[in-house]
Every structure is written in structure tokens, then in C-alpha cells.
C-alpha positions in Angstrom: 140.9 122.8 24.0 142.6 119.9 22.0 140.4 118.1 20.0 138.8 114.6 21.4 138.5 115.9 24.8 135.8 114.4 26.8 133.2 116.9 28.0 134.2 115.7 31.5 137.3 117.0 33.5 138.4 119.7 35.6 141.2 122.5 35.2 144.2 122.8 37.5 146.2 126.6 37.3 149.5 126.6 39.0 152.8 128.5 39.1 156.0 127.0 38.8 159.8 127.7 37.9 158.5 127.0 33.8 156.1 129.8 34.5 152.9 130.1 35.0 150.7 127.4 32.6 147.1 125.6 32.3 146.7 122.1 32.9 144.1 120.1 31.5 143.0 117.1 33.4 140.5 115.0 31.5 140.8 112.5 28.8 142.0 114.9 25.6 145.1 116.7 24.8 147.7 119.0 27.4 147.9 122.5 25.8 150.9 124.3 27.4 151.2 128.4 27.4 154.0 130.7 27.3 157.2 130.4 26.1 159.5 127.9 28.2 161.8 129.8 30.1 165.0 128.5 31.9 164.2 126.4 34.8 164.3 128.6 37.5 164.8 127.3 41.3 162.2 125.5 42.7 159.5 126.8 44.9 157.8 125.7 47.5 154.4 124.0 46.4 151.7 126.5 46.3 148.6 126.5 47.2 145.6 123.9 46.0 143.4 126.7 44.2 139.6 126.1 44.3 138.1 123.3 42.8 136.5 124.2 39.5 132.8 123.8 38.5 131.3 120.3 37.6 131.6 120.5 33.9 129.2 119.1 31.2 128.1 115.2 32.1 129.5 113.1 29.0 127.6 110.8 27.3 126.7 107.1 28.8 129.7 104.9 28.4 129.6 101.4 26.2 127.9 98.6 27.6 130.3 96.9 29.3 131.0 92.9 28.3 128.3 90.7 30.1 129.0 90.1 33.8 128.7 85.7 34.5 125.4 84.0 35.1 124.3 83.9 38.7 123.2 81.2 40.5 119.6 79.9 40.0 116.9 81.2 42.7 114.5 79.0 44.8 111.7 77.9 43.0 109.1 80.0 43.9 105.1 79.7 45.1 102.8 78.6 42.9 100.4 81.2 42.1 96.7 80.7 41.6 95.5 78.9 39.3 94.3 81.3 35.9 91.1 81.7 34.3 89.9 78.6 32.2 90.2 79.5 29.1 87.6 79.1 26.3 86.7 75.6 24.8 88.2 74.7 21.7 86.5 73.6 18.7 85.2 70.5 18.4 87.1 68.2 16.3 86.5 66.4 13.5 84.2 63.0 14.3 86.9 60.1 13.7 85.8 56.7 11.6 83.2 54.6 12.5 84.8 51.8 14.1 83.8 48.1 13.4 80.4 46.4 14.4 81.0 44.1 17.3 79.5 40.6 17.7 76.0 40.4 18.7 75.4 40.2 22.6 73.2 37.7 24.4 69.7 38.7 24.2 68.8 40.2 27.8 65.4 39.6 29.6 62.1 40.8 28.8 61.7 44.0 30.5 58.0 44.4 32.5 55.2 45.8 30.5 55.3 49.7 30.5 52.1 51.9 31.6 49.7 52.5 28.8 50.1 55.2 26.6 47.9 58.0 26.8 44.5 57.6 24.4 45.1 59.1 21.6 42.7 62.0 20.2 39.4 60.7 18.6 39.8 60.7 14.5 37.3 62.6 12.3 33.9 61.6 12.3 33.3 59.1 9.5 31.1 60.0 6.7 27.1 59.1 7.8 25.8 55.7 6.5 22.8 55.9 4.6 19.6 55.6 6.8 18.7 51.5 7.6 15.4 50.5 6.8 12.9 51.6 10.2 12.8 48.6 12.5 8.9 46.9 13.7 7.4 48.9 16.1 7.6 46.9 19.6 4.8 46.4 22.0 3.2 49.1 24.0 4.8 49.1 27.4 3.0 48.7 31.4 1.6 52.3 32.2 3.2 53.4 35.1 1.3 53.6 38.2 -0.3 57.1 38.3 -0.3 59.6 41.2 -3.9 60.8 41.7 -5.0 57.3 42.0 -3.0 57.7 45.8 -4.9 59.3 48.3 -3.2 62.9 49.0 -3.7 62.7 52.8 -2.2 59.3 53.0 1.3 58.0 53.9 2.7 55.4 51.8 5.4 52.5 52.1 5.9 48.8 51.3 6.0 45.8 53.8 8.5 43.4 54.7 5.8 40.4 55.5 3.0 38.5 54.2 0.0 36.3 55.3 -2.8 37.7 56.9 -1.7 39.3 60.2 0.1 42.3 61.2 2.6 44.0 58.8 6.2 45.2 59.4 6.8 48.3 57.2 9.2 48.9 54.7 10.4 52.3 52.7 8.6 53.5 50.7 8.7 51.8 46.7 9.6 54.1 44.2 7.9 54.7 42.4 5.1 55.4 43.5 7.3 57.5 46.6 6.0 59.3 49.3 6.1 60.3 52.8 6.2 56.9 55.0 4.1 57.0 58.3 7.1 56.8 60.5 8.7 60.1 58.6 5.2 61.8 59.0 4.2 61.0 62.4 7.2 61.5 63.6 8.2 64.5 62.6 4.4 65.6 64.0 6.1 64.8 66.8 5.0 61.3 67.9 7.8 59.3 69.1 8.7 56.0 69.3 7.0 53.4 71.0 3.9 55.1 70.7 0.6 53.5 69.4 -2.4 54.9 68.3 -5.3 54.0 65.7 -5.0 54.3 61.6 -7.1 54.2 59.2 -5.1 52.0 56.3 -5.7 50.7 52.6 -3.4 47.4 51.6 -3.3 47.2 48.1 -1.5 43.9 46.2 -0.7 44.4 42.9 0.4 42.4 39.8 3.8 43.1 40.1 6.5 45.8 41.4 5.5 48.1 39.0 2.7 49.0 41.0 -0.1 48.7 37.2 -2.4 46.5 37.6 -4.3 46.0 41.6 -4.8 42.3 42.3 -6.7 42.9 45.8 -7.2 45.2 48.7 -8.4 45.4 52.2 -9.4 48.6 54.2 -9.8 48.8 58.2 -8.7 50.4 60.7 -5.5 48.8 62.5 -3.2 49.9 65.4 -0.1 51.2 64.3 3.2 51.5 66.7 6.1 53.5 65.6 9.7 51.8 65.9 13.3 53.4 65.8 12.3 53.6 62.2 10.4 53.0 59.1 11.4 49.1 59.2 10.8 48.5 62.9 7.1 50.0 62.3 4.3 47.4 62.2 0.5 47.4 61.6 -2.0 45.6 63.4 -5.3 45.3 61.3 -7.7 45.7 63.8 -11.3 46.5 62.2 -11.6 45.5 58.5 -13.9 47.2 56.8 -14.0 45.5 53.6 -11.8 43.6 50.8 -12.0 43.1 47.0 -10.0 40.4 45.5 -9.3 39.2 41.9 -9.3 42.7 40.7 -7.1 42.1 37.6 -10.1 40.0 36.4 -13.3 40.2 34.7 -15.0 38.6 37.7 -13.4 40.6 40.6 -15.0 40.2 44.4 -15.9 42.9 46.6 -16.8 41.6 50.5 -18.6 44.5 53.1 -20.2 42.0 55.3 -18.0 40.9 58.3 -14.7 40.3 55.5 -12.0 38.3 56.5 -8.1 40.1 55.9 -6.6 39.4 52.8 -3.4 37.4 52.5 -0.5 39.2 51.3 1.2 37.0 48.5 4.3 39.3 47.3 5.4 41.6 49.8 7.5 43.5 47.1 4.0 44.4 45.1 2.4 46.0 48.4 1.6 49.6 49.0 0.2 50.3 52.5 -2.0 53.8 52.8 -1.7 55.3 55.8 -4.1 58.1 57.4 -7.7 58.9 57.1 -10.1 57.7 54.6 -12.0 60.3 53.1 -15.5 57.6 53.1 -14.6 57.7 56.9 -14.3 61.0 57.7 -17.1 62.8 60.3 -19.0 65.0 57.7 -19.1 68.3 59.6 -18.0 72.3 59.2 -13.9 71.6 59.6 -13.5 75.4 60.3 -15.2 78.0 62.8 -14.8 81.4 61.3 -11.9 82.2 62.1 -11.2 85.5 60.2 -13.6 86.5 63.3 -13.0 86.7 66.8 -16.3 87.3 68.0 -18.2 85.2 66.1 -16.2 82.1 66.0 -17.1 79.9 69.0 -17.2 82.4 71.7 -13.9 83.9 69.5 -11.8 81.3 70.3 -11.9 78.9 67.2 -11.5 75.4 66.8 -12.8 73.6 69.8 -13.0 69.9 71.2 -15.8 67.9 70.6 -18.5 68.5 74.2 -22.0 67.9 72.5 -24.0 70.8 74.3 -27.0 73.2 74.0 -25.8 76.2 76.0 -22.5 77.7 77.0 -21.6 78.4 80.6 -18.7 79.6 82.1 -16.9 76.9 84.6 -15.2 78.0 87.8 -11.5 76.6 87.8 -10.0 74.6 90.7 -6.5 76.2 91.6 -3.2 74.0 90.0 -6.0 71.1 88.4 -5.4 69.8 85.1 -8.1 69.6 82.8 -8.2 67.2 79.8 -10.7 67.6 77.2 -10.9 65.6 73.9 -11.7 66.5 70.2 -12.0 66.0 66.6 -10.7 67.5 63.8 -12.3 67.3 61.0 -9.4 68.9 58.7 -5.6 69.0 59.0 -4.3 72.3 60.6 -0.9 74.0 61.6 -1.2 74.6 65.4 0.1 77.8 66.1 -1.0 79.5 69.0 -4.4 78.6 71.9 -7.2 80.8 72.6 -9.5 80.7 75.7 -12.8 83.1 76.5 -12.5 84.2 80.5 -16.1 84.1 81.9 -14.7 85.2 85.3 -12.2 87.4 86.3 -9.5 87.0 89.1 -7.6 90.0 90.3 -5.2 91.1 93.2 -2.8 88.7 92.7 -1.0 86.8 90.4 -2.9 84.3 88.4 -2.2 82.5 85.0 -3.9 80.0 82.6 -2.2 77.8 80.7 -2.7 75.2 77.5 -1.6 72.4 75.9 -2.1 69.6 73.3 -1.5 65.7 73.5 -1.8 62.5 71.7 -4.7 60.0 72.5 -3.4 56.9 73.6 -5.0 53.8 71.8 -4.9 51.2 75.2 -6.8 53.5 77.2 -8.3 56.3 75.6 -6.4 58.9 77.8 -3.8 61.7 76.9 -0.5 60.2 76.0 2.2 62.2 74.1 2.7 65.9 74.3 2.4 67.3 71.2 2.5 71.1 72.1 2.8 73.4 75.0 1.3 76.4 74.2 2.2 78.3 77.7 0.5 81.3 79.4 -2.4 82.7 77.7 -2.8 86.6 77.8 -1.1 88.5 79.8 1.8 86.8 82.4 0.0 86.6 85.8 -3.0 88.4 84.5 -4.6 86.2 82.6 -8.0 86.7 84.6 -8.1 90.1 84.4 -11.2 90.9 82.1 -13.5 89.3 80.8 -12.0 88.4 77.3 -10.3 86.1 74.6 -6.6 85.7 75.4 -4.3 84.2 73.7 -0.9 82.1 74.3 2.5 83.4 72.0 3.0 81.5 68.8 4.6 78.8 68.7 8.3 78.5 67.7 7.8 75.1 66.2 4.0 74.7 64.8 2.4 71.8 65.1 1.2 69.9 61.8 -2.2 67.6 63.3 -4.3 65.7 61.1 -8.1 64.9 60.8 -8.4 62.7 64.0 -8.6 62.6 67.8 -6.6 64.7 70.4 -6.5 65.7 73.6 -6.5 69.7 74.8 -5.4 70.8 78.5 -5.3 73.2 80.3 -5.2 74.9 83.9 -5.3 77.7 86.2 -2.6 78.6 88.7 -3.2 81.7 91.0 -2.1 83.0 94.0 -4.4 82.9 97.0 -5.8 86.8 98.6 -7.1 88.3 95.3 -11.0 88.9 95.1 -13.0 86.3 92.2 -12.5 83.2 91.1 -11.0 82.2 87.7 -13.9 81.2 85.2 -13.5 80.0 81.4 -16.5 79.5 78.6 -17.4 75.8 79.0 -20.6 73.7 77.9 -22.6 70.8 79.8 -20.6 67.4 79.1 -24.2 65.4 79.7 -26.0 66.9 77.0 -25.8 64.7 73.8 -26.9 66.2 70.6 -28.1 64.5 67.2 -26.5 61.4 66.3 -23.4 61.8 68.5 -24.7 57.9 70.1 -23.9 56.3 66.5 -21.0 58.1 66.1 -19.3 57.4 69.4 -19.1 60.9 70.6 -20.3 60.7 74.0 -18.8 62.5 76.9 -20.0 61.7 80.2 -18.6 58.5 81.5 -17.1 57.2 78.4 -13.1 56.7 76.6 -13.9 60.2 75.2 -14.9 61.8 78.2 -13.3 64.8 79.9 -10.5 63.9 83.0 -8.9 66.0 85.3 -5.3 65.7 87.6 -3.8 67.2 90.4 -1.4 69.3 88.6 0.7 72.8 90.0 3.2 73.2 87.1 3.2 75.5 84.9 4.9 73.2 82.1 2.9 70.1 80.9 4.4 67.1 81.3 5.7 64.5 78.4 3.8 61.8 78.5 0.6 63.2 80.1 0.1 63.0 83.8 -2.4 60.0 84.0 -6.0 61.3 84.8 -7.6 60.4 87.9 -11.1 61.6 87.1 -13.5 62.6 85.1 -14.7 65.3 84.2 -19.2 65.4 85.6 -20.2 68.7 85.2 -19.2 71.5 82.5 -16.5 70.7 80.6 -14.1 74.0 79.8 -13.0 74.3 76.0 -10.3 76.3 74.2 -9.7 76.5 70.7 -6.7 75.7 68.5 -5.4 78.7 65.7 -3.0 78.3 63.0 -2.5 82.4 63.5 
């Protein structure tokens, strides 16, 4: 193969008149073999022999010279916008420029909120001690408790002079329980009026020191809607003393005239019994006994007698019967001694306990229903003591007057009739004349009404006679 032939090209072999040679077709040299002979007459063309194999590839070509520019493509989308990219550096702050002219004052702004208070400095250092000041002059003692009755309300008045007193609250001090507060919540209720023992005192001034006079009686009192709508009537004054807060003071027992009350703010009015007035007597009827204790029963009203009987009952009668009591006591539950039995049918006895009404004497405000006594419908079954329940709300009842009732409801066919302990009402024992405890035909007698219900009705039933013959009693317990 000549030299600088490319390593592409193909052979062609052939036979002609100058023999038979080897012809190179590519890009190098034609090598020729065998001796040339004569030309010899010409053949026909022979026939194409097979194409020879693929040789070698050659190596890439030179870049040809740069074909021209094309034209320029439409302009294309734009495509989405790219990250920001991080902030730069600040640069360098530039030169202060010059100060401009002063601008027009503007107006005053409003006042701001105050600051907060700031924390308090440290404690300065302690001055030295001053020299000790002159002692000043003893002050007023203060009025002093056990000078006040214990059993006593207390309040002020709104009024002075001489006749009856509206009530005020009471001063403090002293304080207390006003008669409005303590009646009331005894139960009494408004409107109602009934007799009080009371003390006036007038003193110097509102500290309530130094007594300038006094007056005790006994005066009607009438509760309002409350403690400054209550007034006092002085009924019965027992005596006064006057210029107290003096050497020479006065003291008047024989038929005294009332005081006149000059400063109503330096009043206290005393309320409740009076201890000098009290009915000396045994307040209490052993009642740690049953048996012994007044047929067993306790407490009972006030029937001078010298014997005790036992009182047949009418069927649906109310029986009022009044007495004293010589001591406060809780009311808690009624007892009752049956003297006769009732059996056979249903039968029940029944108890109560009212106010004494001051314009007549007779049973006003129910203060407690005590209900059946015993068992229900067999409360005349045996010769006993019964006794009611307790009461849910006991009753608080000071020294004074009241009224017990009671009666008897039974069925009619049953064999006996209903009998209670009672004592002669006509039989007056003693001194019970100067005291005004008489019972027959008197304001402190016995009365009976047409009754029928078991419940006792608020206010009382007004009495329509009174009570002649044997009186029945009951007690009152505080257990």
C-alpha cells in the first residue's frame, strides 16, 4: 500500500487485456502488478466482484470553516423570578449633612399619665429621742357592760319630752340586742302589743359615762316593721331619780311623774323584766324527774289550788289556760298527765302556746304548736305522761305571762271519756290577791272555744268563756 493512504477505501480486482492487476480506490497511491503486456483485444466487461469489507474508520476530519450566523430566535418566556439573594453589606454612613434652620415651635402636647411611684429610698438614720411630751388628761371611762342588765334589750330613741318613745338602733357602744330583733325573732310579729317592763336612762353625753336621770315603769310596747317604727308607751311609772351627775341627786317612789327626755342621742331604753319585779318563786319543777315533777309533766300555768283532780274533756273544745314563768326557757316539747282513758276509737290531744294580748288579757299570737301528744290517735290510752315531738324550731320565752292550749278530739263509739290532771281554778292560795293572780272571773282566768282542728290557729280563736270549774294544765319542757 503506497504510503499516505487513508485508512478508508475499498479494493476493486479486475481482468483486462493489460492483465490481470489491483486497484486501489481511496485517497493514496495506484500500485500496479505484473509486467505490462501488449494490449490485447478487448473483452467484454466482466463481472462486478463482491464488494469488499468496510475497512478501518479514518480519523474525524478538520473542522470545517464556520457556517454564517442564523437568524435571531423569538424572544423567549420569562422564567420565574430567582431566589433573593443575600443582603449586602451595609455601607459606609455618608457625612453629616448641615443643620437646618430652626422650625416653629409646635403646641404644647397634653400632660402625660403619671409615672409610676418610684421605690421607697433607705430608711434614714434614727433621730435622737425628743424630749417625752406632758402627760395629757385622763380620758371619760367608757360605759361598762355589767352595769346593763343581762336579761334586758337595749336601743336609743328617736324622741324626747315626756310621752311615748319611738325606738332607734341600738348605740354602740354600749350594743345589744334591740327589742324588735328579740321579740321578733321569739316570734312576735308586727303589730303586736303587749306589756314591758323598761328602764330610761339619760346620760351626760353619747358616751354613755356619766347617768343624768332615769325612770322605771312598766309601758306598752308595739312592735313596727322594724326597730325605728317601734314605740313605747310608759304606762305605770314606778319611780325616777334625777340630777344624778350631782352631789344632791333626787330619787321620787311616791306617785313620780315621767322624766323628760332632753337629748335623745344620750338615751339608752332597757327593755324586759326587772329583776326587783320579778315573782320570787321556784322557776323550775324537777325536771330531771318525771314522776315527781308536777304530776311528771313540768312547768305548769299558774291555777292557785290545793288538790289535783283530773277534768273530763269536752270533744273539739279549746282550752286556754294562763301562766307565769318565773325564768327564761327554750320550749321544746308539751307534756300532759291522762287521768282518764279513752279507747275504741281514734282519739288525740293536742297543745299549744300563745302570746297574752295587752287590750284584753286573752290569747293573741301563736307562739308554738306543739301537735299530738303521745301516741297519734291514742293519746288516751293509759293512764300516763305523754308527750308531743320536739319541736323543729324551739321556742326562746322569757320571765312573763303566756297562754297554754290545748284540746281533745275523738271519735265517737269508743268506751271512756278523755280526762287530763287539772286543779280547782276557785281556790286562791297565799298572797295570790296582792299579786294579781286570781283565776276565776278575772283577765287571768282560764277560757275555752269551740274548736275541731287539729292545728291551732294564728292569732288565737277569741275565747267565748271562761273556764268555772277545774282548770286542766300541761307543762312546758326544754327536752
Amino acid at each position: 500500500m503506497a504510503a499516505g493512504q487513508g485508512a478508508r477505501g475499498g479494493a476493486l480486482l479486475g481482468s483486462g487485456p493489460f492483465g490481470t492487476g489491483l486497484v486501489q480506490v481511496g485517497e493514496g497511491l495506484l500500485l500496479a502488478a505484473g509486467t505490462l503486456s501488449s494490449t490485447g483485444t478487448a473483452s467484454g466487461t466482466g463481472t462486478v466482484g463482491p464488494t469488499g469489507a468496510t475497512g478501518a474508520t479514518g480519523a474525524a476530519g478538520g473542522a470545517g470553516p464556520a457556517g454564517p450566523t442564523g437568524h435571531t430566535g423569538a424572544t423567549g418566556a420569562t422564567g420565574a423570578t430567582g431566589a433573593t439573594g443575600s443582603t449586602g453589606a451595609t455601607g459606609a454612613t455618608g457625612a453629616t449633612g448641615a443643620t437646618g434652620s430652626t422650625g416653629a415651635t409646635g403646641a404644647t402636647g397634653s400632660t402625660g399619665a403619671t409615672g409610676a411611684t418610684g421605690s421607697t429610698g433607705a430608711t434614714g438614720a434614727t433621730g435622737s429621742t425628743g424630749a417625752t411630751g406632758a402627760t395629757g388628761s385622763t380620758g371619760a371611762t367608757g360605759a361598762s357592760g355589767s352595769m346593763l342588765p343581762r336579761d334586758a334589750f337595749v336601743c336609743g330613741t328617736s324622741t324626747t319630752g315626756t310621752g311615748t318613745l319611738t325606738c332607734a338602733a341600738c348605740p354602740a357602744p354600749p350594743g345589744g340586742v334591740d327589742p324588735f330583733a328579740g321579740y321578733t325573732g321569739q316570734g312576735l310579729g308586727t303589730t303586736q302589743s303587749f306589756p314591758v317592763s323598761y328602764n330610761i336612762i339619760e346620760f351626760t353625753n353619747s358616751s354613755f359615762t356619766t347617768r343624768s336621770q332615769e325612770e322605771e315603769g312598766v309601758g306598752l310596747l308595739t312592735l313596727g316593721a322594724d326597730i325605728a317604727h317601734t314605740t313605747l308607751a310608759r304606762t305605770a311609772i314606778y319611780w325616777t331619780a334625777t340630777s344624778e351627775n350631782t352631789s344632791t341627786p333626787t330619787f321620787n317612789f311616791n306617785a313620780p311623774s315621767a322624766i323628760s327626755v332632753g337629748t335623745a342621742a344620750n338615751v339608752l331604753v332597757l327593755i324586759g323584766p326587772v329583776r326587783a319585779q320579778t315573782m320570787r318563786g321556784v322557776p323550775f319543777s324537777g325536771a330531771a324527774s318525771t314522776t315527781i315533777s308536777r304530776l311528771g309533766i313540768g312547768i305548769i300555768p299558774f291555777i292557785a289550788g290545793t288538790a289535783l283532780n283530773s277534768l273530763s274533756l269536752a270533744n273539739g273544745t279549746i282550752y286556754y289556760l294562763p301562766f307565769y314563768l318565773a325564768a327564761p326557757i327554750l320550749a321544746v316539747k308539751a307534756r300532759a298527765k291522762i287521768t282518764a282513758t279513752y279507747t275504741g276509737q281514734n282519739n288525740n290531744l293536742y297543745a299549744g302556746l300563745y302570746s297574752i294580748l295587752s287590750t284584753n288579757g286573752y290569747p293573741g299570737k301563736l307562739l308554738a304548736d306543739f301537735g299530738v301528744l303521745g301516741t297519734a290517735n291514742q293519746s288516751f290510752a293509759a293512764n300516763a305522761v305523754v308527750a308531743s315531738a320536739s319541736l323543729a324550731s324551739p321556742v326562746y320565752l322569757e320571765p312573763g305571762w303566756y297562754f297554754e292550749s290545748m284540746q281533745a278530739i275523738w271519735t265517737a263509739g269508743g268506751t271512756g271519756t278523755p280526762g287530763i290532771g287539772s286543779i280547782a281554778s276557785t281556790a286562791l292560795v297565799g298572797s295570790a290577791v296582792l299579786t294579781g293572780h286570781i283565776n276565776n272571773n278575772n283577765a287571768l282566768t282560764g277560757y275555752t272555744v269551740a274548736g275541731g282542728s287539729a292545728a291551732f290557729a294564728d292569732p288565737a280563736t277569741t275565747p267565748t268563756t271562761a273556764i268555772a270549774t277545774n282548770a286542766p294544765i300541761f307543762g312546758v319542757w326544754s327536752s
